[in-house]
C-alpha positions in Angstrom: 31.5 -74.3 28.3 32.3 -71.0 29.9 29.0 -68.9 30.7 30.6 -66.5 27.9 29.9 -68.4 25.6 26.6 -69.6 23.8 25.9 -72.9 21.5 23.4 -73.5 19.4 22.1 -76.4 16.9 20.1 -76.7 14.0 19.0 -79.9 12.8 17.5 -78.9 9.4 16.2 -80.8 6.3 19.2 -80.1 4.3 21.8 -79.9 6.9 22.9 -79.9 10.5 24.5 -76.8 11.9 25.7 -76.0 15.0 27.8 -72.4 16.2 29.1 -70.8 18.8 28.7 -67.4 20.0 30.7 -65.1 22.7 28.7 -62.6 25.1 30.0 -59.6 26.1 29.2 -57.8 29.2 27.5 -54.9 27.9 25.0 -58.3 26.8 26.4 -58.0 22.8 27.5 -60.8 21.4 29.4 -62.6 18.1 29.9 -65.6 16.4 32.9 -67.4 16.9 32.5 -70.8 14.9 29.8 -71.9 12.7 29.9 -75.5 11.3 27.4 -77.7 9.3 27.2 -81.0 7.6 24.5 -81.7 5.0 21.8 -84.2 6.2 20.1 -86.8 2.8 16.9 -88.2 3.7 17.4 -88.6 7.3 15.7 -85.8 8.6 12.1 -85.3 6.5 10.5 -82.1 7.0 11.9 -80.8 9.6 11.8 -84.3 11.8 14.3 -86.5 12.6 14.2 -89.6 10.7 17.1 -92.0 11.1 18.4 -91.4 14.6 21.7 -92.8 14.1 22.9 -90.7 10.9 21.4 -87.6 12.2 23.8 -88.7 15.6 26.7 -89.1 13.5 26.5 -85.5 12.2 24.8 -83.8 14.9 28.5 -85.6 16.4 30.7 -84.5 13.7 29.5 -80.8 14.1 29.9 -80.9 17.4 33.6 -82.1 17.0 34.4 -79.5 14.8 33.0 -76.8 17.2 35.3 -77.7 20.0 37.9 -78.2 18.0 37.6 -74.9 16.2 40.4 -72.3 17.0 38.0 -70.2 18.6 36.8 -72.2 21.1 39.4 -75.1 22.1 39.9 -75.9 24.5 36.5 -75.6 25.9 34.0 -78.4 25.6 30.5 -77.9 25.2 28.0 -78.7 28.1 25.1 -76.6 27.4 23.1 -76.6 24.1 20.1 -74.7 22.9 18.6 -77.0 19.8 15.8 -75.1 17.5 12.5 -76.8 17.7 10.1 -76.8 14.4 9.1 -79.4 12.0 5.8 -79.9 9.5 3.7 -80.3 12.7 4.5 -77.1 14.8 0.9 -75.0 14.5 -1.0 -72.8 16.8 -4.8 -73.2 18.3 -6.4 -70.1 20.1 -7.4 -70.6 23.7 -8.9 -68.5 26.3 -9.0 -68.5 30.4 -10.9 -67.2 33.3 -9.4 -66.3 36.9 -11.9 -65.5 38.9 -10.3 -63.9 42.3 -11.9 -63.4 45.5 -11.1 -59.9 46.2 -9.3 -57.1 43.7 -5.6 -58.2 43.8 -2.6 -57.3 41.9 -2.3 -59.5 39.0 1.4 -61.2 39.6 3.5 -63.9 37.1 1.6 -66.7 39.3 -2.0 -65.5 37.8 -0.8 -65.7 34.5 0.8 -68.6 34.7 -2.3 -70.5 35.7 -4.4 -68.8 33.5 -2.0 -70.1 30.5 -2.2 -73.7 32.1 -5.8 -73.3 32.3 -5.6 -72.4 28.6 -4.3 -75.5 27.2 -6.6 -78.1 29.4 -9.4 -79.6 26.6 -6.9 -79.0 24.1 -6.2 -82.3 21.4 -4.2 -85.2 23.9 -2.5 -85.8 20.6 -0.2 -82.9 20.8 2.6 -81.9 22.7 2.4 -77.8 24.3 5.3 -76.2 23.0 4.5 -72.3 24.3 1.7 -70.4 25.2 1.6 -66.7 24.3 -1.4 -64.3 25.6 -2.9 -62.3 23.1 -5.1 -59.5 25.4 -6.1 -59.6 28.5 -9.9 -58.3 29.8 -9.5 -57.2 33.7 -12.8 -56.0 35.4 -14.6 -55.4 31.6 -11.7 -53.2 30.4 -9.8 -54.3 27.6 -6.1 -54.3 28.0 -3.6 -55.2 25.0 -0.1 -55.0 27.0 1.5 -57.1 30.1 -1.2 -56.9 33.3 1.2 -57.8 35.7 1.0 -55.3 38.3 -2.5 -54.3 37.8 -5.1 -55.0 40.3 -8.4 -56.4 39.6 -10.5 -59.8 40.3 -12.2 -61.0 37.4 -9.2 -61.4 34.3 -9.7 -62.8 31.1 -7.2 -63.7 28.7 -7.1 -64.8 25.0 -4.0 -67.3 24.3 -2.3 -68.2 21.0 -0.6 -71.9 22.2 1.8 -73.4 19.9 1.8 -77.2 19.8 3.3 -80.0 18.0 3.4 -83.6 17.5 5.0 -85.6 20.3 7.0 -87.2 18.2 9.2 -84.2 16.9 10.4 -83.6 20.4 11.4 -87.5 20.8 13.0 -87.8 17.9 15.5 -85.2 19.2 15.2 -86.4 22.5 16.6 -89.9 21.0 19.6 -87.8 19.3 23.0 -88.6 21.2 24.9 -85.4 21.7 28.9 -85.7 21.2 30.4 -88.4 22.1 29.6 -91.4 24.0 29.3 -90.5 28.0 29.2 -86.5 27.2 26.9 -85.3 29.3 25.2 -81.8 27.5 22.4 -80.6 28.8 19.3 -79.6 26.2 17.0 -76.5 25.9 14.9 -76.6 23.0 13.6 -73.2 21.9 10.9 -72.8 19.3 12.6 -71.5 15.7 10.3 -69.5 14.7 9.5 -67.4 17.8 13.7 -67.4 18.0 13.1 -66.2 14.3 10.3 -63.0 15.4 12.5 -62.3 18.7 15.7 -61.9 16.0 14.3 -60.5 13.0 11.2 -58.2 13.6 11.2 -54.3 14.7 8.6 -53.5 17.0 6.7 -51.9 14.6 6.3 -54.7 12.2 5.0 -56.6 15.2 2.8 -53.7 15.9 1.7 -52.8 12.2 1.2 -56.7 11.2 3.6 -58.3 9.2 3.7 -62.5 7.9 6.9 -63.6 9.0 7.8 -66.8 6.4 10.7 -68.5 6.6 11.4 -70.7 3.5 13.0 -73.6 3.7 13.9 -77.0 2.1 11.5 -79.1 3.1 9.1 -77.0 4.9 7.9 -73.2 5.0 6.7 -71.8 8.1 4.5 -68.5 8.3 3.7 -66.8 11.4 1.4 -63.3 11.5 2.2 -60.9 14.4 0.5 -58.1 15.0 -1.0 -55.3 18.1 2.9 -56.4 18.8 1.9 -60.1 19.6 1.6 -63.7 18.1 -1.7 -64.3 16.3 -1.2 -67.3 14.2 1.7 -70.1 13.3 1.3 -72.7 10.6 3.8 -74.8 8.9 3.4 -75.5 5.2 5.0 -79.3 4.2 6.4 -77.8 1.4 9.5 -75.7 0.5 12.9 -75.4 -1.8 13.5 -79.0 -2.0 9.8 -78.9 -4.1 11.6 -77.0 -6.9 14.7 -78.9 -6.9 12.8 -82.2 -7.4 10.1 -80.3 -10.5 14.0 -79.3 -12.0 15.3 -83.2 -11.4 11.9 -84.6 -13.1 11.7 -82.1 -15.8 15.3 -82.2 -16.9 15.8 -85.7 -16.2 18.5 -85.1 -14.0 19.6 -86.4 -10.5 18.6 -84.4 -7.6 21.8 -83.2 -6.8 22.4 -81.9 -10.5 19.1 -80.3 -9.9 20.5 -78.8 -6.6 23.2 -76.8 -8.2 20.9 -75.7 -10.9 18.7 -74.0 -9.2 21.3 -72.4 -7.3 23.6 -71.4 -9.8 20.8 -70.8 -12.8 17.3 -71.0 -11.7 15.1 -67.7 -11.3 11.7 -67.2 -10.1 10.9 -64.7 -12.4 12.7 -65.0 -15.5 15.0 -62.1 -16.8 13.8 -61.0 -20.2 16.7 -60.0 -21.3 19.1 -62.9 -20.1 17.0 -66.2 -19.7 15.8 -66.2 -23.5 17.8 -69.9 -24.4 15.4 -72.6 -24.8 16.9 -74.4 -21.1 16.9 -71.4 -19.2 13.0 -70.5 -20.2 12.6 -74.5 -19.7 14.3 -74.3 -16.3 12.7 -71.3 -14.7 9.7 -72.4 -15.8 9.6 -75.2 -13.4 10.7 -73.2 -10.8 7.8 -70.1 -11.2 5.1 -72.8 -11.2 6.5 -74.8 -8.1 7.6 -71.3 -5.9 4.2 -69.1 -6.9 2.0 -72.6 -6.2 4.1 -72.0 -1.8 3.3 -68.8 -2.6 -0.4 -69.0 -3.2 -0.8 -71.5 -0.1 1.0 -68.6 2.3 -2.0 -66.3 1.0 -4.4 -68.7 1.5 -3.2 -69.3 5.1 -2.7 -66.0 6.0 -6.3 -65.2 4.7 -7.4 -68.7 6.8 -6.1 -67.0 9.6 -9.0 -64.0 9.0 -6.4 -61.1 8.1 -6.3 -59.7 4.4 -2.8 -59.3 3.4 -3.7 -55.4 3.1 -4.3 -55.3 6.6 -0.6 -56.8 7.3 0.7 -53.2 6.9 4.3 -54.3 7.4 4.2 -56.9 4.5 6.5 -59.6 4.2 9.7 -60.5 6.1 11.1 -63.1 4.3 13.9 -65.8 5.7 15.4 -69.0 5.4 17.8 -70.4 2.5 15.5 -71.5 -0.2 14.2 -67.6 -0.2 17.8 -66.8 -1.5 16.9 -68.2 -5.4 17.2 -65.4 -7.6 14.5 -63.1 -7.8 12.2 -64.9 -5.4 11.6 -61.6 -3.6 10.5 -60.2 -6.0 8.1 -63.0 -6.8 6.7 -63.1 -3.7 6.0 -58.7 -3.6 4.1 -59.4 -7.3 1.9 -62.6 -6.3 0.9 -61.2 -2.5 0.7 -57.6 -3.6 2.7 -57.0 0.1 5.7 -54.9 0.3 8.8 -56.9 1.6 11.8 -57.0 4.1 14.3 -59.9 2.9 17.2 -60.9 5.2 19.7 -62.0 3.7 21.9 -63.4 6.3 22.3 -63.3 10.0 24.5 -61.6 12.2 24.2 -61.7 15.9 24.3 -58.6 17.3 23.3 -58.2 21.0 21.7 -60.5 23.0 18.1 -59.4 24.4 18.2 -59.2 28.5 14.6 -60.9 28.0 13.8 -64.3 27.7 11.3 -66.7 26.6 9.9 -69.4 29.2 12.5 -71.8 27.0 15.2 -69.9 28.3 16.2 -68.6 25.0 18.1 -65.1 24.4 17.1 -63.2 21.8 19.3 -61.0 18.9 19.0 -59.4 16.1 19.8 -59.9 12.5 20.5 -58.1 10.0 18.2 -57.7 6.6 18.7 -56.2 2.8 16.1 -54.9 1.2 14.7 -56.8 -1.5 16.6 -56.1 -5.4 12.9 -55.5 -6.6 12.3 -52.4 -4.0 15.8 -51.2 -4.8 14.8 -51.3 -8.7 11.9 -49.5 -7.9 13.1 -46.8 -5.8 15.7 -46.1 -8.0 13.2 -46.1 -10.8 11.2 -43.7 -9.2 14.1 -41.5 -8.9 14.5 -41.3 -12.4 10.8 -40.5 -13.3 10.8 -37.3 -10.7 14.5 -36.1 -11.6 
């Protein structure tokens, strides 16, 4: 595919989706196509379960990409696949470089130092990224990028993001396209893609919980002092409620599916969700969505903050987040204001990258219907 032109694959819980975007010179970019197929059972919390059906329709997406109007005739060599799953964490590390004379501090120093960061860490997990934290040159204490300083004794305090080995080679095992297409892979870590698109620089710098909600699993990280401090994945997400809804009602999963999409609500509406089934139904779904709820506070207060210190709040992704009212649930359990995006739009591509290559963008956010309600009803009480 034309260097123009960017693709990117999701291979989700609930679906597999793939799209295309164009670059522009000025570095913006758009989406041209966007495709996905629904995935049953054969990808389990974020990991690839049945290699062959998830081939089928990583294929099938991949078919209707080239062939969409947008981008025929072109065929797609290069592919950037998101990389997550129940097993993607963080551990903190820290390294010594102790240099024989003061010397600017160059990409090569810091380099090592983050290799030397991950040696003694568990041989049961696979290094994903490694992110410094602060550095410490000479006694000082520095917060930003020390490349260019000079000094000889650095030390640096590492956030490194690992996961099991077996995520990666169960995508490794995926066949891309066709039989004999030969695409070549760069896997880029979904949440930190997430942060790079979503956050401003001063919810990185205030402290904000980034959680992105989805089917089968919920992923929180906390940024703050503008860097990385923590990244857990919860094995739980919107797929929890759907299957509370499919035991309750007696129902098939798929019934319960539509259910909560088309009548669930976190918090119930007084005035409209007073008939016996819909108090019945959102019932299930308040119990299941406040008891993720309750584990992001928990983990977010395992990770030694106090959601009060997270200034920023809440930015809150992903598609099971998109239930009615669960914004608002999650401002009234966590007591944290909140930023919900609603969907993405690709906006302009970052000219810095991550050490998987990726690009970063943008997306676009709404604020949450509770803040709205609020504002507005603050209006009213001063006019």
């Amino acid at each position: 595919m034309n260097a123009r032109f960017i693709a990117v694959l999701e291979i989700g819980s609930s679906k597999v989706k793939g799209a295309v975007a164009r670059t522009d010179s000025d570095g913006g970019a758009t989406f041209v196509a966007m495709h996905e197929v629904k995935t049953i059972n054969c990808v389990r919390h974020g990991r690839v379960q049945n290699v062959q059906e998830v081939a089928a329709r990583v294929e099938e997406v991949l078919r209707r990409l080239e062939n969409d109007p947008a981008v025929a005739p072109r065929k797609i060599k290069r592919l950037r696949i998101a990389f997550g799953g129940r097993s993607l964490t963080s551990v903190h590390s820290e390294a010594d470089a102790k240099l024989p004379a003061e010397v600017e501090i160059t990409d090569e120093i810091i380099e090592r130092l983050k290799r030397d960061a991950v040696f003694g860490l568990p041989a049961d997990r696979h290094c994903v990224d490694v992110l410094p934290r602060s550095f410490n040159v000479d006694g000082a204490e520095v917060a930003s990028n020390v490349v260019g300083m000079f000094g000889r004794n650095i030390h640096a305090a590492m956030t490194v993001i690992l996961a099991a080995p077996d995520n990666r080679t169960a995508l490794e095992r995926v066949r891309l396209g066709a039989e004999g297409s030969q695409i070549e892979r760069v896997y880029i870590p979904r949440q930190l893609a997430i942060a790079r698109m979503a956050l401003t620089p001063s919810e990185q710098q205030l402290g904000c919980a980034l959680v992105d909600f989805g089917a089968e699993t919920t992923t929180l990280s906390i940024h703050r002092d503008g860097v990385l401090h923590t990244l857990v994945t919860l094995p739980m997400g919107g797929r929890n409620i759907t299957r509370d809804l499919a035991a309750g009602l007696s129902i098939t999963e798929e019934q319960a599916e539509y259910i909560k999409t088309a009548q669930a609500a976190a918090i119930p509406d007084p005035q409209a969700d007073t008939a016996g089934e819909a108090k019945e139904i959102n019932s299930y779904s308040q119990a299941r969505a406040g008891e993720i709820i309750a584990n992001i506070v928990h983990r977010i207060e395992q990770a030694g903050f106090k959601t009060s210190e997270l200034t920023a709040g809440i930015v809150l992704t992903g598609r099971a987040s998109r239930m009615r009212r669960m914004p608002e649930l999650f401002e009234t359990q966590t007591k944290m204001c909140l930023r919900f995006l609603s969907r993405v739009r690709l906006r302009s591509l970052s000219s810095s990258k991550s050490s998987s290559g990726s690009s970063a963008s943008t997306l676009s956010s709404s604020m949450s219907r509770s803040r709205r309600a609020r504002a507005a009803a603050a209006a009213r009480r001063g006019s």
